[in-house]
C-alpha positions, 0 to 999 in steps of 0.5 A: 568331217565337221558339220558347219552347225556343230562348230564353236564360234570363238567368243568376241573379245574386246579390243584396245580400240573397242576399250576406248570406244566403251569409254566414250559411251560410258561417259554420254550415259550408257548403261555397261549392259547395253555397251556389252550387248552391243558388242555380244560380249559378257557385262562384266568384260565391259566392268573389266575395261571400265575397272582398268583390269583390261586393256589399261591406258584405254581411259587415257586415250578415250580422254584424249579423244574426248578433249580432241572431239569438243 
């Protein structure tokens, strides 16, 4: 029998649509510390999007919607 309390939570990853969005806030000036806390995930998951290691093209398309936005 598993208690609710002593059942590991799986960690958040980042998804390609979380990439684009991490993007977006990098270029208006967010800190990569603050981006990751607001997702609950390890700075250096936002460092792996942002040096293309994770969830390459996310760049692309966040310049895409950046273009699209103005």
């Amino acid at each position: 029998m598993q208690n609710n309390a002593t059942e590991k939570l799986k960690p958040y990853r980042l998804a390609y649509e979380d990439a684009i969005n991490v993007w977006l806030r990098y270029w208006h000036g967010e800190f990569q510390h603050n981006i990751a806390a607001s997702y609950g995930v390890n700075p250096g998951r936002v460092n792996d999007v942002l040096k293309e290691r994770a969830h390459y093209g996310s760049k692309a398309a966040a310049a895409v919607r950046l273009e699209t936005a103005a």
